[in-house]
N, C-alpha and C positions, 0 to 999 in steps of 0.2 A: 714186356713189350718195350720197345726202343720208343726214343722221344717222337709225339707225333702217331697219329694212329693209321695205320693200316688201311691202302684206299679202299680194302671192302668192310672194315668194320666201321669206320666214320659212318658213313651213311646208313647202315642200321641201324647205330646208336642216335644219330639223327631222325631215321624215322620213328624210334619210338619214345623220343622225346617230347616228338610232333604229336601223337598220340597219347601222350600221358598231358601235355599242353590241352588237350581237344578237351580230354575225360575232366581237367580243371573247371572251365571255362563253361565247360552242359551244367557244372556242377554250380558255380557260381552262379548263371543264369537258373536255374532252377533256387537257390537257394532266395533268392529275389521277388520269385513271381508271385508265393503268396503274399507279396505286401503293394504288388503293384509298382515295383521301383525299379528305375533303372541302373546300371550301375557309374553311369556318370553321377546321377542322385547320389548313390554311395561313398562314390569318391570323396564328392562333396561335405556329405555329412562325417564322412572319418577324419577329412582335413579340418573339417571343422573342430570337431574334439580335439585335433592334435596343435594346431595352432596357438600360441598363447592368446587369452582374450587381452583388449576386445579386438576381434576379428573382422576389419573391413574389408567391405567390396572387392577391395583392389588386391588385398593379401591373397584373398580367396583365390582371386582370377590367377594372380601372380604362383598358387601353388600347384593349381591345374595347369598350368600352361595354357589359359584359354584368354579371347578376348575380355573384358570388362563387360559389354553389353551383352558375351554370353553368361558370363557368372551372374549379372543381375537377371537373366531369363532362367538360367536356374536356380538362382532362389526365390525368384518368384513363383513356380512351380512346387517348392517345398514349402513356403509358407501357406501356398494354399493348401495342401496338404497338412498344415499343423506341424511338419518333421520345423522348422527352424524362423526364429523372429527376429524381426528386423529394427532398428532406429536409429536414434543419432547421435553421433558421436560425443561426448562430452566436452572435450578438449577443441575439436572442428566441428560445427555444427552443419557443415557442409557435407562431411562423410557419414557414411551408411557404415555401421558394426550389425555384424549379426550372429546371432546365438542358435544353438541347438535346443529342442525343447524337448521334454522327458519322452516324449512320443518317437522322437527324432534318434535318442539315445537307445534306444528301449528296440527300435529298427534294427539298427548297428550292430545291439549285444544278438540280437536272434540270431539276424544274416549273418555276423562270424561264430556263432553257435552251429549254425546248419554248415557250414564251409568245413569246421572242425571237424565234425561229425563224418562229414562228405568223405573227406581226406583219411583221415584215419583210418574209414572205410574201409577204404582204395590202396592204402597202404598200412593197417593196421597186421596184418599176415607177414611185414618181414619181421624178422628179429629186430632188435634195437640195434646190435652193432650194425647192423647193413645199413641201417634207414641213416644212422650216424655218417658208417661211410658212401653212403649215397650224396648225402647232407654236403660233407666234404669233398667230393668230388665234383658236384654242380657247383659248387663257393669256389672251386679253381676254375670251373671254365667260365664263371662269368667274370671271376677277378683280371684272367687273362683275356678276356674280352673289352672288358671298360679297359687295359692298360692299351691297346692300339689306339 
């Protein structure tokens, strides 16, 4: 195939992109629902682990891309929930740091336990080279996507 795909292949490889997209997304919301979370919750508590501590308000907000008064609405949500605890800062006694609590961790290891699971699924039936060059093919069109 020449540089560039073919006007009628583009768009099936589009539509079934959109539907392997879909079959994700049932999957991730289903891996959620036994715990009652949502996946902005989610977001939350994986930024959480992944940020170095200690983790303030404002990082938090800053990593979601959300307002401040939403990140403190969603963590106020998760502490009531037990998923993550809140106080003050040591250094600023004015800032909020907050933690993840084993309950919060314990969410996270399931939820990407059932995702794993989900996926491998869904695509445990290719061979390893395919899933490989599957792997490298969607890492070039998202490469040449962020490069516009």
């Amino acid at each position: 195939m020449t540089r560039g795909a073919p006007d009628d292949v583009a768009p099936q490889v589009a539509d079934l992109l959109h539907a392997v997209t879909r079959r994700l997304r049932h999957e991730a919301r289903a891996s959620l629902e036994p715990h009652d979370a949502t996946w902005t919750q989610m977001r939350a508590l994986r930024a959480l682990g992944r940020l170095p501590a200690p983790v303030r308000m404002s990082d938090l907000a800053a990593e979601l891309h959300i307002a401040r008064r939403s990140a403190t609405s969603l963590v106020d949500d998760l502490e009531q929930r037990g998923l993550v605890t809140r106080g003050s800062d040591p250094d600023d006694r004015r800032a909020v740091i907050i933690a993840v609590t084993d309950a919060g961790q314990r969410l996270v290891t399931d939820v990407a336990e059932r995702r794993r699971r989900a996926t491998v699924g869904m695509l445990g039936a290719l061979p390893e080279h395919d899933l490989l060059t599957l792997r490298d093919l969607l890492a070039r069109v998202v490469a040449g996507n962020d490069a516009e």
